[in-house]
N, C-alpha and C positions, 0 to 999 in steps of 0.2 A: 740642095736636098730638102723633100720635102718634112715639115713638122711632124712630128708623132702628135696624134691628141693628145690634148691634156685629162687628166681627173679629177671632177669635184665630186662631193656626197651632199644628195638633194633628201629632202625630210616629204617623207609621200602624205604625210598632215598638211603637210598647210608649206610645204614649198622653199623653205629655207636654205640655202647653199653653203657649205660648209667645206676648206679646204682639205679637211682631213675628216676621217670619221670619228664619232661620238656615242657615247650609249644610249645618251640623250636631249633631245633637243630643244634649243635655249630659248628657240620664241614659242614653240605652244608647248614644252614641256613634256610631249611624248615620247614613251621608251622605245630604243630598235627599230625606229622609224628612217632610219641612215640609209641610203641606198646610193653605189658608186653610180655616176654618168659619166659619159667621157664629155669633151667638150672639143667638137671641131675645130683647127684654127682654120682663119680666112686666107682666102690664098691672098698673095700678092698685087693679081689683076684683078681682084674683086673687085666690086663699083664700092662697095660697103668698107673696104679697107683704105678708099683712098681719101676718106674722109670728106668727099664734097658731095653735095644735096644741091638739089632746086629749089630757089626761093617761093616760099610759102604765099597764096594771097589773103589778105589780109581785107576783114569788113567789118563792116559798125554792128553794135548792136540793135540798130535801128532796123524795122523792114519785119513783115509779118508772112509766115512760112503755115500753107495749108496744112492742116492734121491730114498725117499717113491714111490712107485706106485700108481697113480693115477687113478681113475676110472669120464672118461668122463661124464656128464649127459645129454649131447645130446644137451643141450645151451649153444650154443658160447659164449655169454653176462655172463653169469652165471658161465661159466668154467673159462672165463678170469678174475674174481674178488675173487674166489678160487684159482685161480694159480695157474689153470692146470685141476683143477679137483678135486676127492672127493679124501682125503688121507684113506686107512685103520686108524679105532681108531682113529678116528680125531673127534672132538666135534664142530659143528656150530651153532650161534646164530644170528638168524636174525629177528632182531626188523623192526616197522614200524607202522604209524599210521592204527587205524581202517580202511578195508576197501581200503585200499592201494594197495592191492593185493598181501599178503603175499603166502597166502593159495592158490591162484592162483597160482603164480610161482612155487612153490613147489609141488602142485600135479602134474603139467603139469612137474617135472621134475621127479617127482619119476614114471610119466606113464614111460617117453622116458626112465630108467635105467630099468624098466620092458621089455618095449619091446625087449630094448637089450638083453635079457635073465636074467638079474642080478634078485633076491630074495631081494624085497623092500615093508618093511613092511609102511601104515599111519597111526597111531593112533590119534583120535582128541578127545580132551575132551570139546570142544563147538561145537561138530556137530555131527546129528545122522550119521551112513551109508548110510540111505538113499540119506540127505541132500548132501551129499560127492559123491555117484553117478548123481545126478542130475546136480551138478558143473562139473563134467567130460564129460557128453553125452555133457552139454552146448561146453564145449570145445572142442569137436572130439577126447576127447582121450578114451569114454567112453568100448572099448575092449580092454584094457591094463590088464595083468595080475597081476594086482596089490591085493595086500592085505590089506583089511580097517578092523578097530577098532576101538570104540569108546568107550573108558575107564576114571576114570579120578584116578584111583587106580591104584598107584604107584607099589607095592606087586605082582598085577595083571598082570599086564603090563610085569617087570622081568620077572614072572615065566612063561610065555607065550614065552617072548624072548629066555630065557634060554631051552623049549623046544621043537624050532622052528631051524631046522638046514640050515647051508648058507644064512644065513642072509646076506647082502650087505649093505645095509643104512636103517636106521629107521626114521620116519620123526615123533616128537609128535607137536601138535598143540594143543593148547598153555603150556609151562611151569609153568604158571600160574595159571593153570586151574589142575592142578595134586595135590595129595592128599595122602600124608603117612600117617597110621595111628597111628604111634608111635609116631607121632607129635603131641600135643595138641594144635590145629589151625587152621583157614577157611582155607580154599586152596585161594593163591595169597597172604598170608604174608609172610612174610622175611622170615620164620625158615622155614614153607612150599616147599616154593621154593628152597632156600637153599638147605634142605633136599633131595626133590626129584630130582635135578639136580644131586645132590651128587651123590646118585646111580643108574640114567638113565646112568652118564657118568664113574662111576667105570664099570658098565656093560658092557658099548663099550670099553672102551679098555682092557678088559679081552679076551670079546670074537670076536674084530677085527673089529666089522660091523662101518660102518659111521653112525655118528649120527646127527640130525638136529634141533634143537629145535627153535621153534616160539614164542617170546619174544613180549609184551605187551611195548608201550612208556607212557611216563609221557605227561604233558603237554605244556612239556619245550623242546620234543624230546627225551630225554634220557632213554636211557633203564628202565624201571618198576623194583622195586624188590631192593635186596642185591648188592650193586657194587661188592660184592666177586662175581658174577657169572659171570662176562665178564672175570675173572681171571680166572675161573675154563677152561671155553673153550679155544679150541684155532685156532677160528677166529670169528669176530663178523662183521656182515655186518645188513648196515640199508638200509631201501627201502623208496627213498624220492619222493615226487611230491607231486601236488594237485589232490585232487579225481574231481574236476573237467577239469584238462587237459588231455590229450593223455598220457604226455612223464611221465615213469619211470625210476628212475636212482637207480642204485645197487651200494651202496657203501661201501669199506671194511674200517674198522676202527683199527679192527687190524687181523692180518693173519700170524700163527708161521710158516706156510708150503708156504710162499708168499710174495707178495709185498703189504703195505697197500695205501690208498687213492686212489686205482684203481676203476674204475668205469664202471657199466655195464648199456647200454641205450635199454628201453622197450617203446612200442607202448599200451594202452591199446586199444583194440577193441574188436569188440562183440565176437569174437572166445578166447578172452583171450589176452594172453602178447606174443606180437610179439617183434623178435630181431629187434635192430636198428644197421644195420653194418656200416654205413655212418650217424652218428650223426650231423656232421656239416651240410651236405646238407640238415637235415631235419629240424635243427634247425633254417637256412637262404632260408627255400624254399620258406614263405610267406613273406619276405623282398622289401621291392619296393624301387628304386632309388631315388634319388635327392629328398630325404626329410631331411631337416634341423634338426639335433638335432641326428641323426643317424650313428652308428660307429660300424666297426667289429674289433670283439677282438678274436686275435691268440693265444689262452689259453690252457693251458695242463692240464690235469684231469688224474693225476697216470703215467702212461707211454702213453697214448694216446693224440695226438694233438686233439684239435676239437675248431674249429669256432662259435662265437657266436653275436650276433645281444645285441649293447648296445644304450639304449634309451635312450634321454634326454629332460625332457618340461622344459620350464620355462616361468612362469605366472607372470604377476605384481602381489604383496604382497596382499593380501585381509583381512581388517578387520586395527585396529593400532595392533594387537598382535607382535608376532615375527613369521620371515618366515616359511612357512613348507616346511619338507624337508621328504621326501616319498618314503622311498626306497625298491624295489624289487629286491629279488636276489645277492643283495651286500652289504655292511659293511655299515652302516648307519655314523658311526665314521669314517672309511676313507674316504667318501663324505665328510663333514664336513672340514675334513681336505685338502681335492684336492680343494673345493672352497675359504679354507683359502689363500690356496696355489696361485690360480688363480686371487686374487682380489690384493694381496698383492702383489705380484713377475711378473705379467702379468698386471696390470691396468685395470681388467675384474671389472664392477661394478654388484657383483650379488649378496651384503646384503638385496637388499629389493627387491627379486623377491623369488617366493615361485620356490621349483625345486623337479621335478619327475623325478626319474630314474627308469629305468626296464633292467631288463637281460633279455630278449626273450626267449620262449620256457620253465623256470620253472627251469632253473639248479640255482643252485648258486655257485657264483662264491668266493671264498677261497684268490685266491693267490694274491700278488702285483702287477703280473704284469697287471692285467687290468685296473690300474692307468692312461695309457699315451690314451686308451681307451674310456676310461671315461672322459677324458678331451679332447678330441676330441671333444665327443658329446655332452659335455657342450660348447666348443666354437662356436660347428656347430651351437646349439641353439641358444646363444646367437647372434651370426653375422646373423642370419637367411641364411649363406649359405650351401648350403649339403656338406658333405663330398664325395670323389670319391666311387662312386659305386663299386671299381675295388680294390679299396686300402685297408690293415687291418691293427691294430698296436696293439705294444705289447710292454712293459718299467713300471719297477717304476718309482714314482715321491717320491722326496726327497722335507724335506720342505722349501731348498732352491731354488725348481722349476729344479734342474736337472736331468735328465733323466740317471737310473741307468739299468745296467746289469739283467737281469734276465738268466732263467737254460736253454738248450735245444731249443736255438733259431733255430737251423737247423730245427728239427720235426717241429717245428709252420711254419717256410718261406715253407717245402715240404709240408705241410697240403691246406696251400691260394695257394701254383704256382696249386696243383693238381685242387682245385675247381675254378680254371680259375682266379685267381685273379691275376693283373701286377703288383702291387705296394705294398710295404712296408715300414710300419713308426717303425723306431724301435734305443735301446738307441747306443750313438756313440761307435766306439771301444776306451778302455783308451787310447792306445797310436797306433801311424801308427806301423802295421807289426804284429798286435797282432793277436792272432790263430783266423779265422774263415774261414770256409770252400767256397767256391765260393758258390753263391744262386742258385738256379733252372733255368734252362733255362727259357725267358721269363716273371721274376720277377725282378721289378729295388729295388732298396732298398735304402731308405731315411732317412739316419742316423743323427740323431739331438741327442744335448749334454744338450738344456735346454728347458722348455716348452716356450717360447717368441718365440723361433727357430721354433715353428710349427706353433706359432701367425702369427708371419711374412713372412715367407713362404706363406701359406693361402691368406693373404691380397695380396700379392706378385701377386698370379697369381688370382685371381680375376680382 
C-alpha cells in the first residue's frame, strides 16, 4: 500500500521546517508565518531511495578557467552592478518594494538586448500584454522586438521556452505570482516558489539563456518567500529609494560572476529610469553654502567614490520626555553613539536638545566612515557656524573620539579635487612616512588624529 504524505509547517520568512505548527517562528522570529506542506514520500523504485550515486570526478585546484562572456544590456548603471554584464546560465534576482520600478528597469532592458538583435523573451504573471505594451510606448521603447507573455503556469512557460530556439535572457515578473501544479498551494507560498524557481532555473542552465526573476520584499525589506532562493541564484540585487524621490539606487547583495555592494544610480522621470553617470554632482546639485548644520561626506558605494550632502538640526528638547533623535539615511545607533562620543570626549552639551539628521538625495549610507562627517555637521549645528563650502570629510570615530583609518582614501580625495572642492578633513597617517599617494593637484588636506582637533581648529579660525 502506498504511503499517505507526510506534514510539515514551513515558515514563508526565511524557510524553516517545523514538525508541528507554532505561532512563532524560532529562527527569524516572525509571527504566523507557519504554513502546512505535505511532504511526498519516495517510492520504493526510486533511483533517489535506493541510496546509490555515481562517483564524483574529482580535480586540483590548479589549471586557469576563461572569464564567462558577457552579454551587455545597453545600461551602464545596470551593467556595472552585474559585473560586466548578463553571464550565459546565470540566474538574477532582483527584489524591491512596490512600485519602485522594478518592471520598469527591466523592460527597458530586455527592449535594449532586443534591439541589439539578441532573442529576449518577458513573461509577466501580474500584467496583461496589453498592460506591458502601454508601459513601453509610455517609455519610447514601444518598437523593440521583444517578446511578451503573460502566464503564471509554470509547465507552460518551460514548454514554451523549451520550444522557442536562441533564446538569450528571459525575464519572469514576479516569481511569486508563478504556479506548479504538482504543488498543492496558492501561488507565492514557500513550496510554490521554491518549486517553480527550481525549474525556471534548472531550465536556464540546461539550455544557456539568462535568466531574470522579479522578487516581491517583506515589510522589513527582505526578500518575500524561502531564504533557500537567494541561494539558488547567483546574484541578488535590490532596487532601493522612495517612490516619492527621483533618485534610484541598484544594489547587489550578492553576485558569483562579480563584486557585491556595487551600486547603480537611476533618475526616475516621466520617460522611465534614466542613468546617473555623475551621482555626486547630482546628489550636491541643490546644496547651498554657509548654512550651519551642513557637511559633505567622501563616501564610497562598492568600487565607486560619490559625494553626499549630511544634514544636521538641532532643536531645544520639547515636552519633559527624552530627546528625539530622527534619523534619515544612517544608523540611528551610531548617531547615538557619535553624540555620546561628542558630549563626553568634546564637552558638546547635546543631552537635551532633540537632533535630526538626514543624508541628502535618499541613499543610505552603510559604512564608518561618515562618522567624522556626521560630526562635522553636528558641531556646525551646534556652534551655529557653516562648515567650508569647499571642504569634505571622511574618518571613523572611535569611542575614545579618535579619528581612524578608513579603505581607498585616494578615490574619495580624486572624487572632491574633480567636483571642485580644495579642502579635505580626513584621519592622521599612524606614523610620519607611512604609504600615501600625494593628493590631486589643488586639494589641501587636513589631517586630524582626534575629534577636539576639528573642535579647535574650527573656533581657531572663526
Amino acid at each position: 500500500m502506498a504511503k499517505k504524505p507526510s506534514r510539515h509547517f514551513v515558515c514563508r520568512a526565511c524557510g524553516a521546517v517545523y514538525p508541528k505548527w507554532a505561532g512563532q517562528c524560532e529562527a527569524c522570529g516572525e509571527w504566523n508565518t507557519l504554513v502546512e506542506e505535505a511532504v511526498e514520500p519516495l517510492a520504493a523504485s526510486s533511483p533517489r531511495a535506493s541510496g546509490k550515486g555515481r562517483r564524483v570526478k574529482l580535480e586540483g585546484l590548479e589549471g586557469m578557467a576563461a572569464p564567462p562572456p558577457r552579454t551587455q544590456t545597453g545600461i551602464v548603471e545596470l551593467d556595472r552592478v552585474l559585473g560586466g554584464g548578463l553571464v550565459p546560465a546565470s540566474v538574477v534576482l532582483v527584489g524591491g518594494d512596490p512600485g519602485i520600478g522594478k518592471s520598469t528597469l527591466l523592460l527597458q532592458a530586455a527592449c535594449r538586448l532586443a534591439g541589439k538583435g539578441e532573442r529576449v523573451l518577458y513573461i509577466s504573471g501580474e500584467e496583461a500584454v496589453d498592460q506591458i505594451r502601454l508601459r513601453a510606448l509610455r517609455l519610447g521603447v514601444g518598437t523593440a522586438a521583444l517578446d511578451l507573455a503573460a502566464s503564471i503556469n509554470v509547465m507552460d512557460i518551460v514548454a514554451t521556452l523549451e520550444a522557442e530556439p536562441d533564446v538569450k535572457a528571459v525575464v519572469i515578473d514576479s516569481i511569486q505570482t508563478m504556479w506548479l501544479e504538482t504543488v498543492e498551494s496558492a501561488p507565492g507560498t514557500v513550496s510554490q516558489v521554491r518549486a517553480c524557481a527550481f525549474e525556471l532555473i534548472r531550465l536556464a542552465k540546461r539550455r544557456g539563456f539568462s535568466l531574470i526573476l522579479v522578487g516581491h520584499v517583506t515589510k522589513e525589506g527582505a526578500l518575500a518567500g524561502p531564504r533557500v532562493l537567494e541561494h539558488m541564484v547567483d546574484a541578488v540585487m535590490y532596487f532601493e529609494g522612495d517612490r516619492g524621490h527621483q533618485f534610484r539606487i541598484l544594489r547587489a547583495a550578492k553576485n558569483r560572476f562579480g563584486a557585491t555592494d556595487e551600486i547603480g544610480v537611476f533618475a526616475m522621470t516621466d520617460r522611465g529610469l534614466e542613468e546617473v553617470s555623475n551621482p555626486s554632482a547630482l546628489f550636491l546639485a541643490e546644496r547651498r553654502g554657509n548654512i550651519a548644520g551642513s557637511a559633505v561626506f567622501a563616501g564610497l558605494e562598492g568600487t565607486r567614490p560619490v559625494l553626499l550632502e549630511v544634514q544636521a538640526l538641532l532643536s531645544p528638547k520639547s515636552g519633559d520626555g527624552a530627546p528625539r533623535r530622527a534619523v534619515v539615511g544612517w544608523d540611528s545607533g551610531r548617531l547615538s553613539m557619535l553624540l555620546a562620543v561628542l558630549e563626553t570626549r568634546c564637552g558638546l552639551k547635546l543631552s537635551g536638545m532633540d537632533v535630526y539628521l538626514n543624508v541628502a538625495g535618499g541613499l543610505k549610507v552603510a559604512e564608518p566612515a561618515a562618522d567624522l562627517a556626521v560630526a562635522a555637521a553636528l558641531i556646525s549645528a551646534a556652534s551655529g557656524v557653516p562648515t567650508s563650502s569647499g571642504e569634505v570629510y571622511f574618518g571613523e570615530v572611535g569611542l575614545s573620539g579618535e579619528i581612524r583609518q578608513v579603505a581607498q582614501a585616494d578615490a574619495r580625495l580624486k572624487e572632491a579635487a574633480k567636483l571642485g572642492f580644495d579642502h579635505a578633513v580626513l584621519p592622521r597617517r599612524v606614523a610620519r612616512g607611512s604609504a600615501r599617494s600625494k593628493p590631486p593637484e589643488g586639494l589641501a588636506l587636513r589631517e586630524i588624529g582626534h575629534l577636539s582637533d576639528m573642535i579647535s581648529a574650527d573656533m581657531e579660525a572663526d
